[in-house]
N, C-alpha and C positions, 0 to 999 in steps of 0.2 A: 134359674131366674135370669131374664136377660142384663145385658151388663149396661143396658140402658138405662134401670132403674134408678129414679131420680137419687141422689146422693142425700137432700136433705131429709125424705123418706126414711130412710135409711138409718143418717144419724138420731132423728125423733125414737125409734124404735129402738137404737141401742143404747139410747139414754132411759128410756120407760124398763128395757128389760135389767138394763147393768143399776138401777139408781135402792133396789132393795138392798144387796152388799155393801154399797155407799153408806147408805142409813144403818146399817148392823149395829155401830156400838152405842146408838141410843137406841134402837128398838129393842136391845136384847135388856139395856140396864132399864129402860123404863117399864117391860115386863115384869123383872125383880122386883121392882116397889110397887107397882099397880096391885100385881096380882100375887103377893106376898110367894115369890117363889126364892128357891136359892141361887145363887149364881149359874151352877151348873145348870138345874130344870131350866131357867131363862135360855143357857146358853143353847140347850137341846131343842128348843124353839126355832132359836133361830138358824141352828144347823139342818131343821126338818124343812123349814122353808126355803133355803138354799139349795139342801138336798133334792127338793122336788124340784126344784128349777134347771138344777144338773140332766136328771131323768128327764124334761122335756127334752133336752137337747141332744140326749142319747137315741131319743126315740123319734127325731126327727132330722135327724144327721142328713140321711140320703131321699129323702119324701117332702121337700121344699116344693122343689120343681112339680111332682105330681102331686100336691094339694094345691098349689097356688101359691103364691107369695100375698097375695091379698086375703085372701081365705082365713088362711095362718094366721097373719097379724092380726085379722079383727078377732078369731077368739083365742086368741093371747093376750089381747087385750082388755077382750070382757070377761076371761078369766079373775086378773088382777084386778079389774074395778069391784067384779065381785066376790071376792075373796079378799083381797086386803080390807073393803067395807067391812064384811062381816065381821074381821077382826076386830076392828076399831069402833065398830057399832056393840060390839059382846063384852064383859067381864066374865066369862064362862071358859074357862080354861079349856076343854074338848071343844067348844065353839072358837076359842083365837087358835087354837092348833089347826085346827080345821080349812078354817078361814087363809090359816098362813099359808098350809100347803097349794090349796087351790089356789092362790096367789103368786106362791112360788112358780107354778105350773107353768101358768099365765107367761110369769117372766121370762123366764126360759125360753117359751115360745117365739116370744117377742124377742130375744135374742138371737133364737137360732135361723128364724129370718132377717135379721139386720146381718148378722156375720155373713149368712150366705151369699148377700146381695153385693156386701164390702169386697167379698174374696173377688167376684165379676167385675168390681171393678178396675179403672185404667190403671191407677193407683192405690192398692187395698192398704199402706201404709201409709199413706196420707189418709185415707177415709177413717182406717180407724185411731188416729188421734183425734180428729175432729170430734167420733165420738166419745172416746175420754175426753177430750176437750168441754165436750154438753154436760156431762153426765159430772164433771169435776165442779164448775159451775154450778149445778143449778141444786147438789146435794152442798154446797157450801152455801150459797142461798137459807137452804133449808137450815142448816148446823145454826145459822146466824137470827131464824126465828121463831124457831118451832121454840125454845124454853123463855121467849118474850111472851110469847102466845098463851102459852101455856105450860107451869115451871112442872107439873108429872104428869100421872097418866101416860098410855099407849096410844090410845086411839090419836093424837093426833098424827104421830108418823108413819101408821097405816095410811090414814086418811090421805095425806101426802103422795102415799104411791099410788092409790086407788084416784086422783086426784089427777093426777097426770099420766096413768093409762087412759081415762077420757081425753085429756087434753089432746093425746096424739093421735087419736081415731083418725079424725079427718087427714091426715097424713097419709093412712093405707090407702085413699083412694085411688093415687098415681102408682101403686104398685101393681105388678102383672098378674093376670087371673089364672087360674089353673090350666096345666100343661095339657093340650088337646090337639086332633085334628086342625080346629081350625083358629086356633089362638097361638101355636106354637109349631108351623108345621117340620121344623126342624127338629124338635124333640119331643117325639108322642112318645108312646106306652114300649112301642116295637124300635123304637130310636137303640143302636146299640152303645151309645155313649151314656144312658141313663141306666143300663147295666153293670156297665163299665166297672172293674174292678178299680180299687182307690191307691193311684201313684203313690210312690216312695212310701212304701207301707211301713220300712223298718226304719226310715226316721218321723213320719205321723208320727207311730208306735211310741220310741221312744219319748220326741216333743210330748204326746200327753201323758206318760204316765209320769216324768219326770215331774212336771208344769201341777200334776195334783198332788204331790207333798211341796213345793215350790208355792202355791197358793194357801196349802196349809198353815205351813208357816207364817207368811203374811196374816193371815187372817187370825189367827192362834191369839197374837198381841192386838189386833185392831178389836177384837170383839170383847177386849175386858180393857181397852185401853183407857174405858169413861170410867172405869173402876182404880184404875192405875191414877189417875187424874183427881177424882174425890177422894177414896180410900190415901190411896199412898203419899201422893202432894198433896193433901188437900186443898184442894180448889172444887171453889162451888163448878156446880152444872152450867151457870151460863161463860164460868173462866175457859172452863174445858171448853163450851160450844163455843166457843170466841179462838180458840185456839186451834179446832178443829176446820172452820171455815178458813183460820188463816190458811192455815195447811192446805186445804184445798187447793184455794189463791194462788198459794207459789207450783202446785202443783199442774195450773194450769199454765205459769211458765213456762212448767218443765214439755209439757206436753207439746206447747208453740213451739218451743226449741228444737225437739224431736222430730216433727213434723217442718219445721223448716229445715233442717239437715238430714232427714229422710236413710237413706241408705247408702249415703256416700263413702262414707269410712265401714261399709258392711252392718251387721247386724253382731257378729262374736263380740267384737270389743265391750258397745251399750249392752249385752243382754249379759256377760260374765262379768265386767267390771261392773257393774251396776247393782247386779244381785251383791257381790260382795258389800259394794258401799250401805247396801241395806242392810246386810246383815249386821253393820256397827252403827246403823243407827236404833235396830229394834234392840238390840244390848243396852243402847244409852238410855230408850225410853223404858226400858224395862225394872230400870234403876231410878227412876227419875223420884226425887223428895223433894221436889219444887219447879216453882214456875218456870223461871229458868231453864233447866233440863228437863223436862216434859216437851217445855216447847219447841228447844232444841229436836227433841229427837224424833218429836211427830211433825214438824212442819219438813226436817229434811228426808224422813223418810218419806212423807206426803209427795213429795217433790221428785223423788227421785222415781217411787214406784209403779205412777202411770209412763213414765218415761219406759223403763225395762217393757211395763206389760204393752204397749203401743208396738214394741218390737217382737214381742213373741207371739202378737197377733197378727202381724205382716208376716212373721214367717211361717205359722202356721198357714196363712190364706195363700202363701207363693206356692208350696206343694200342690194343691191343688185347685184350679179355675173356678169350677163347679161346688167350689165352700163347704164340699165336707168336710176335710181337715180341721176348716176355722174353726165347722160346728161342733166337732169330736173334740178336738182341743180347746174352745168355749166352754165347753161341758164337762171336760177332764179340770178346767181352774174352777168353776162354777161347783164340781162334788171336793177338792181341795177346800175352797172358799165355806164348804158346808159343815165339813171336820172341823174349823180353825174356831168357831165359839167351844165346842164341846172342848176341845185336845186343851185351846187357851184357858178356859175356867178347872178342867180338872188337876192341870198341871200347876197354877196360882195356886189352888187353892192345897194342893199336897207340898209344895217346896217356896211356893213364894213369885213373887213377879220378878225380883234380881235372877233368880236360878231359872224361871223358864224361857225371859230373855235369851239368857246363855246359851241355851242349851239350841234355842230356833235360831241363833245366832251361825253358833255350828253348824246346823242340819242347813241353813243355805248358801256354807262356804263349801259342802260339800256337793251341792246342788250345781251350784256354778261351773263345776268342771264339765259333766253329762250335759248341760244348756249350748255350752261354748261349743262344744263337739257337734253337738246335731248343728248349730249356724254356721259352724265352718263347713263343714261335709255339704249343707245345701247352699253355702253362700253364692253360688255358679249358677245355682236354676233360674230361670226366667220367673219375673213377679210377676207378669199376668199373659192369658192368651195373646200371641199377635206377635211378641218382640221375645227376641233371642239373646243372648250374648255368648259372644266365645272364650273361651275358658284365661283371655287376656284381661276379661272386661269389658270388652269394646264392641260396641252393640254391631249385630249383621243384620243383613236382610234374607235372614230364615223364615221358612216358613216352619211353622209349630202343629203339631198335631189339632184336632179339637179339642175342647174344653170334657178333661172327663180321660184320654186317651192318653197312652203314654209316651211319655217326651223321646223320641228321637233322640239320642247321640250328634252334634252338631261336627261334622268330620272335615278340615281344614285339609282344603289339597291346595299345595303348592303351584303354579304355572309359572314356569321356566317360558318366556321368548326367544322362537325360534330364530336363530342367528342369520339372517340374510346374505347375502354374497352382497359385496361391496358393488355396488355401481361403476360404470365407468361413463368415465364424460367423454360426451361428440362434441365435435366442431362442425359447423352447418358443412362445410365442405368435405364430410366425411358420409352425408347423404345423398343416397342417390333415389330416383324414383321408387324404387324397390323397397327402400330403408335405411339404416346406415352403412355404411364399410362393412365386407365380411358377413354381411347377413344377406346376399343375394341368393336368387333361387335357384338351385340345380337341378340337373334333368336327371330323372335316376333313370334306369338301364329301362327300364319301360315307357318312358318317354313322357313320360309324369312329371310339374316341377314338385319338388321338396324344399323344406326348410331344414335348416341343419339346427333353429334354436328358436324359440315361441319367445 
């Protein structure tokens, strides 16, 4: 995708594909009561829909470029129009499964072209808080009127997603059309850069597989957290949704934050202290028996989580130009994200929400180390094609490989100036027509003049 592609594009598409996950811990509780399942079947729901959104993005990692970026997004997008409908159009259990995954699909889709187009960009760390930035917004929006609207049922937060995959169609239009002769003559079929094997393969590697028990986690407590909220504190649905929009809210501070301090102080620090700080906030809400401590621990953990994940998706996009990494690590928190309803409802429901706090408590204090390491180790690579830095920090004027191609070693050679012989000063009376004193011409033995010094 060229790195031209408009930005707002861009963020439209990764607020349509990210805003399913967003919705998770009402669409999974409002399945339990709709369609009289147990927590767990709910949660299975919604880890199936997830899970298919992971698989789009597996399956489109390195095939952005040769479908098109335009292509892509529209049926990702009318995927999810028509698959979350279905869902929320149906009370047929094989009909809302159905409907989720082809939705899921959809998502994903629409994901794995917004990431890939972010990573081209000047800035992929700014771009993508912007899109948490949308996607924080406009799913707190949502938390603040979907139980006005209407206090059960599913169909309407299907409807929601399906609702605003139309809204963002017209969006795709400024996106680039498939990679050809004469659309793209830099990168056709025979282009060796769309071959190209995928830079720093062994910290990708690590970054995703680490980043899918790291999204588990998170998600483990967010997809029974409306159940932690009515069950545990008891507080009705719309205290929760009130306190989940708040969450949002400050969430989007965290995000402005983020994105105004960028990558100055690196990425180790926000991505290891951050996970930690989460991990004592999903403990507190996992305990929580009142409004109080509910609120406490899901508006700071709200707040703090698109912060970390804003950063692990700028480091993801800096390994590589050409956004597969984003797309593979997208994809890798995306099947995390898909685990965290089922692992959250069966572990509540075998020990309780105090113990399984704890327990995802732990499992991301243990997360944090493997995170901290892959950020340090890449903290030194260039964020995007074009600009270098040397291993000081201090930006050069290198030139970078192409997008796709592996980075160069950037090799600091020293120049030493060469030490001159001092000058000596003349006085005009030390010139003669010839030149100054001592520099006249001699006759060498052949009868030639000579200079004795240039």
């Amino acid at each position: 995708m060229s790195s031209r592609a408009p930005r707002p594009a861009l963020i439209a598409l990764f607020t349509a594909g990210y805003l399913a996950a967003y919705l998770l811990p009402t669409v999974v509780g409002r399945l339990a009561d709709s369609l009289r399942l147990s927590p767990t079947q709910a949660g299975l729901i919604g880890s199936t829909l997830l899970l298919s959104s992971a698989s789009a993005g597996f399956t489109l990692a390195a095939r952005v470029e040769r479908v098109g970026a335009r292509r892509a997004a529209r049926a990702g997008l009318l995927l999810a129009a028509v698959g979350y409908g279905t869902a929320a159009l149906s009370a047929s259990v094989p009909l809302v499964v159905a409907g989720a995954m082809i939705g899921g699909f959809g998502s994903g889709t629409a994901t794995a072209v917004a990431a890939t187009g972010i990573a081209a960009q000047k800035d992929p760390h700014r771009a993508s808080t912007l899109g948490l930035l949308s996607v924080s917004a406009l799913a707190g929006a949502l938390y603040l009127s979907i139980p006005r609207i209407s206090p059960t049922g599913h169909a309407l937060p299907f409807a929601a997603l399906a609702i605003t995959a139309l809204a963002v169609w017209p969006a795709t239009h400024r996106l680039s059309s498939p990679a050809g002769p004469d659309t793209a003559p830099t990168h056709t079929h025979a282009d060796p850069a769309l071959k190209s094997p995928l830079p720093y393969a062994r910290s990708g590697a690590a970054l995703a597989a680490v980043i899918v028990c790291w999204s588990m986690a998170q998600n483990s407590l967010w997809g029974v957290s409306s159940r932690i909220g009515t069950v545990q504190a008891g507080l009705s649905e719309v205290t929760v949704g009130s306190v989940f929009a708040i969450a949002l809210g400050t969430g989007l501070l965290g995000v402005v934050g983020a994105g105004a301090l960028g990558t100055r102080m690196g990425r180790a620090l926000p991505i290891g202290a951050g996970t930690a700080a989460i991990a004592c906030c999903i403990a507190l809400s996992a305990r929580a028996d009142g409004l109080a401590t509910f609120a406490t621990g899901e508006i700071a953990w709200n707040t703090l989580y698109p912060v970390v994940l804003s950063y692990l998706l700028g480091l993801a996009a800096s390994l590589d130009p050409r956004g597969r990494w984003a797309v593979l690590v997208g994809s890798a928190s995306s099947l995390g994200t898909a685990c965290g309803p089922l692992v959250g409802s069966s572990l509540s429901q075998a020990v309780g929400f105090p113990a399984m706090g704890a327990a995802l408590a732990i499992a991301l204090l243990l997360l944090a180390a493997p995170l901290t390491a892959v950020a340090l180790h890449t903290g030194g690579r260039p964020l995007f094609a074009g600009a270098a830095r040397r291993r000081s920090g201090a930006p050069v004027g290198a030139m970078v490989p192409p997008s796709g191609l592996l980075e160069q070693p950037v090799v600091e050679v020293e120049i030493h100036p060469l030490e001159a012989p001092a000058a000596t000063a003349h006085t005009k009376d030390e010139f003669t027509t010839a030149g100054p004193g001592g520099l006249q011409p001699e006759m060498s033995s052949s009868g030639y003049a000579s200079t004795s010094a240039r």
